[in-house]
N, C-alpha and C positions, 0 to 999 in steps of 0.2 A: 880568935885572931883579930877581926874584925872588932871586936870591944877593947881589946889593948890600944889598937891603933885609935883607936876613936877618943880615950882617954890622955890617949898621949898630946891629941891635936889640942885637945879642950886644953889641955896642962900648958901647950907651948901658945894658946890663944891662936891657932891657925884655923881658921874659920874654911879657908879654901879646902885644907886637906882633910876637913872635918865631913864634909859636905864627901867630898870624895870617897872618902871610907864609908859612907852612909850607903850611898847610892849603893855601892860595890856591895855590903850586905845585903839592901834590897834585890840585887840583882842575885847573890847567892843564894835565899830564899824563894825566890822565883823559881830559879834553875831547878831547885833545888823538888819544888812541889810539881814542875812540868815532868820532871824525868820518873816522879813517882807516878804522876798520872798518864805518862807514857808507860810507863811497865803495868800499872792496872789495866790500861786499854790491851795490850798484846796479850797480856794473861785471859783476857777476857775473851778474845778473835781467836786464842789456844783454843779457851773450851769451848768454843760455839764451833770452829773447825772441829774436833772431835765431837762435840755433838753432831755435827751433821753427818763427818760418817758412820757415826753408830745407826744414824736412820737411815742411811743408804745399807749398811750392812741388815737392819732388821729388812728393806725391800729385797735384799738379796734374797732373805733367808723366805719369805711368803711367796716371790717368784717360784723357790723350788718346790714348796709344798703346790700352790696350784698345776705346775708342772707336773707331779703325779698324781694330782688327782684329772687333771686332761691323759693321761697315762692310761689310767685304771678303764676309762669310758673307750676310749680307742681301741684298746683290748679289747672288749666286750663287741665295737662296731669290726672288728679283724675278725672274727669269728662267725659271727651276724650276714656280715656283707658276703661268703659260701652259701649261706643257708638262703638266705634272698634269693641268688641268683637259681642254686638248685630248685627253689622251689616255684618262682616265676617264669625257669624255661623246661619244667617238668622233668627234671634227674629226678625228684625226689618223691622215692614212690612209697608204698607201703609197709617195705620192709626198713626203709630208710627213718620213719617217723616211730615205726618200733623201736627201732634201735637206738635212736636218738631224740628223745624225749622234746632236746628245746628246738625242734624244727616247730612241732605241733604249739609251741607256746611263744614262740617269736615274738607276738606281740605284747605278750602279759610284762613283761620284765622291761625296766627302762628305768633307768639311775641317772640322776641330776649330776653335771659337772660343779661341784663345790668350789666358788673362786673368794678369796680371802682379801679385802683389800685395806685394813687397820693400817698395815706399817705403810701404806702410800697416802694412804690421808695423815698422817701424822707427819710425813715428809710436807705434803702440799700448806700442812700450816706452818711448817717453816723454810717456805723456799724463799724469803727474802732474803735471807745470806748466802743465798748459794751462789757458786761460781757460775760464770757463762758455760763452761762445758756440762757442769752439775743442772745447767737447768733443760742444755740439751737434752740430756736422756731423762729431766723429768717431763719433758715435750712429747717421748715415744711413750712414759709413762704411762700419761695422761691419755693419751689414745688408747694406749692399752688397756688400761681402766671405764675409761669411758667409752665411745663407742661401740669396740669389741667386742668388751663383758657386754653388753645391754644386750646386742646382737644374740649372744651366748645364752643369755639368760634366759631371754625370749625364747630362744627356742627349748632350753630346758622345760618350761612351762608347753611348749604343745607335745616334747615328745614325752613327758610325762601323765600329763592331762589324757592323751591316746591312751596308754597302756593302762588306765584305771578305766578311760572308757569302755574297753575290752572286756575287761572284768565285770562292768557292770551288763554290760551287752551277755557276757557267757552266762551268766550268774541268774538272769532273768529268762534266758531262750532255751536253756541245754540240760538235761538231767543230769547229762556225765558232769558238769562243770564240778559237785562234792566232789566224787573220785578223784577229779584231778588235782584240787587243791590240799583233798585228804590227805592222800595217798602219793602222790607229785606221779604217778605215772599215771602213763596215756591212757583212754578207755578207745576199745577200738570203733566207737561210736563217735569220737573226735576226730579220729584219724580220716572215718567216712567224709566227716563237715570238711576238713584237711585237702581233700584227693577229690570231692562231689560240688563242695557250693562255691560258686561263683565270688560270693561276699567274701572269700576268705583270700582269696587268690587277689580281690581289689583290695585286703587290707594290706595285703604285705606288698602290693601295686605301691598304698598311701605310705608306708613305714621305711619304703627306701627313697621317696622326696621326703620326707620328712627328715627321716632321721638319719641316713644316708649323705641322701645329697646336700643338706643343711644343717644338721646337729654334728654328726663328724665332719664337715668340713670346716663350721665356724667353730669345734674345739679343736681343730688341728690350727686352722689361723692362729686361735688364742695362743696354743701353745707356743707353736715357729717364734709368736713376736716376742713369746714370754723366755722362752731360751735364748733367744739372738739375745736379748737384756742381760739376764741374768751371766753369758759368758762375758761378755760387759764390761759387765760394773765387776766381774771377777778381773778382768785384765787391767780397769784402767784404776780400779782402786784398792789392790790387792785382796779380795776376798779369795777366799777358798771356793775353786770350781767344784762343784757336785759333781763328781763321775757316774752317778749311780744314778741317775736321772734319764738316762738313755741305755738301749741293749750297747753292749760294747761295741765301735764300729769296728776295731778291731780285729772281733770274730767273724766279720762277713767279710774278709780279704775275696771270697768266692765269690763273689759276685763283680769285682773287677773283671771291666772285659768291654765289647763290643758287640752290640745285639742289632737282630736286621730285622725290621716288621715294616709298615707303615713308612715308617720313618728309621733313620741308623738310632741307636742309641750306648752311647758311650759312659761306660761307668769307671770314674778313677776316686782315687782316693789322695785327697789336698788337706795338708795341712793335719791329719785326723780325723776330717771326715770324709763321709762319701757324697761324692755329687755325680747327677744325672746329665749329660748333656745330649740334648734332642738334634741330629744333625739332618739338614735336606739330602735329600738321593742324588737330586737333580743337579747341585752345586758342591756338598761338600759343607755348608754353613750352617755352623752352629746357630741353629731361632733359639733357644733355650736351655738355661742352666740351673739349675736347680739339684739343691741339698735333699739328699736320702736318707732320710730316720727311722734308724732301726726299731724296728717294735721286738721281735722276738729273731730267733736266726732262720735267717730265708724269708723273711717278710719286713717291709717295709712301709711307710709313708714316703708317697710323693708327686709331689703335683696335684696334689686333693682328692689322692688316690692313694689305694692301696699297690703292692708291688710285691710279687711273692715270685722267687727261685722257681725253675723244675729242674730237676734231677733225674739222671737216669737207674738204671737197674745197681749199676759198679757205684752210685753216689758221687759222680760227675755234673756239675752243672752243663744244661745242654739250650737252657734258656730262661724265659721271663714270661711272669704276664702280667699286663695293667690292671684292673679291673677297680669297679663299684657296681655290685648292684649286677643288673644284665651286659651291663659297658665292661667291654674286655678286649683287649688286644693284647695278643701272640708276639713273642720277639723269641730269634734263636738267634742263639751264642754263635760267633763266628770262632774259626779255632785262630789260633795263633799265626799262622799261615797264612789267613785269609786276607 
């Protein structure tokens, strides 16, 4: 169009509207290269926005793997933390270590919490595109990677380093130590060291500060902050929530209620989950609220504690108890009434 005109001005010797028509190409040419380089630009903020959530998506998907791997070690401290206690305030007697082999071995067994952190380094080398709120939670990330885990890991290193120390300690002192590693049952010449020496009663003294009161508690931390994330970055960027990452709260409808100990303690269920909330005698005011994470049914995570049902004969809940370790307090169910 622009060459017609142009030719026609030449043809009529009109020099002004020659000049006019020129510009006006220049100017369609221009337009013409901005608006392609405006759509490379947007095409290009397309793929880097789906680049960036595919890497928020791979963090999602690592949160939930080290989520059951702080899973699998919790388990292992719900189990541990009975045996502790039975054995530091003397329930556990001889028929007790018969019968239950890993009373006598408590200390030998101790597994590293495995934490993965590939898909969050791969985020932090491209958080310059990220949005203000994308860099929020790479801010709870970063915490959660970094000082946490280190926490975490550290102590992985003493409560493991202990329980090979043991080994080396059985392995050098005790004839029975073949039997038991042969064989994996007791010799009743352990059960004596068990129930007689002093050393043993001060290991499992060491193995609930250690691994108790600082290995399950800083994998329970990991975990709460790696869950609060991961439902998250489910809600705010459409990922798929893991259901299977927790016992269902669901299944413990039983344990809503109102318990009396120490302190009142009120269990409702908000939103899906369960929450604790600690109330004064004296006034009535809630000091504390806190989320209750089901491990298995009738036990719990909460407040850097364990939390497990009691039941009666008819399988009525009748109350609660706190415990770690020797630390325990009693709560009973108020009825409905009350």
């Amino acid at each position: 169009m622009f060459r017609k005109m142009r030719a026609a001005s030449l043809e009529e010797n009109n020099t002004s509207a020659y000049w006019k028509y020129a510009i006006g190409e220049v100017v369609f040419v221009v337009v013409g290269i901005l608006l392609a380089f405006q759509i490379d630009m947007w095409g290009e903020r397309r793929n880097a926005r789906e680049h960036t959530h595919y890497l928020f998506g791979q963090v999602h998907d690592e949160l939930a793997l080290n989520i059951q791997n702080c899973n699998g070690q919790i388990g292992q401290y719900l189990f541990k933390d009975t045996m502790v206690n039975h054995i530091l305030t003397g329930k556990a007697d001889r028929q007790t270590y018969r019968d239950h082999w890993q009373y006598a071995t408590i200390l030998l067994g101790q597994a590293e919490v495995e934490v993965s952190d590939d898909a969050f380094l791969n985020l932090v080398n491209s958080e310059d595109g990220l949005s203000s709120s994308e860099r929020e939670v790479l801010v709870e990330l970063k915490t959660l990677y970094g000082p946490t885990k280190k926490a975490l890991e550290n102590l992985n290193d003493m409560a493991t380093e202990s329980a090979f120390g043991y080994h080396k300690q059985y392995k050098e002192e005790f004839d029975w130590y073949a039997e038991l590693v042969s064989n994996w049952s007791v010799p009743e010449e352990m059960i004596d060291y068990c129930l007689e020496d002093p050393s043993f009663i001060n290991s499992v003294a060491y193995f609930q500060m250690v691994n108790l009161l600082n290995h399950y508690r800083n994998t329970l931390s990991f975990r709460t902050d790696a869950i609060a994330l991961h439902e998250r970055l489910a809600e705010e960027m459409g990922f798929e929530a893991d259901s299977t990452l927790l016992f269902p709260a669901s299944q413990c409808l039983d344990a809503v209620g109102m318990y009396s100990g120490i302190y009142d303690l009120e269990v409702v269920m908000a939103e899906g989950k369960l929450m604790g909330k600690k109330i004064r005698k004296s006034d009535g005011v809630v000091f504390d609220e806190q989320r209750m994470y089901p491990e298995v049914l009738d036990a719990f995570s909460f407040n850097g504690n364990f939390c497990r049902l009691v039941r009666d004969s008819s399988d009525a809940v009748i109350g609660l108890t706190i415990s770690l370790g020797t630390s325990q307090i009693d709560f009973v169910k108020q009825s409905s009434e009350e």
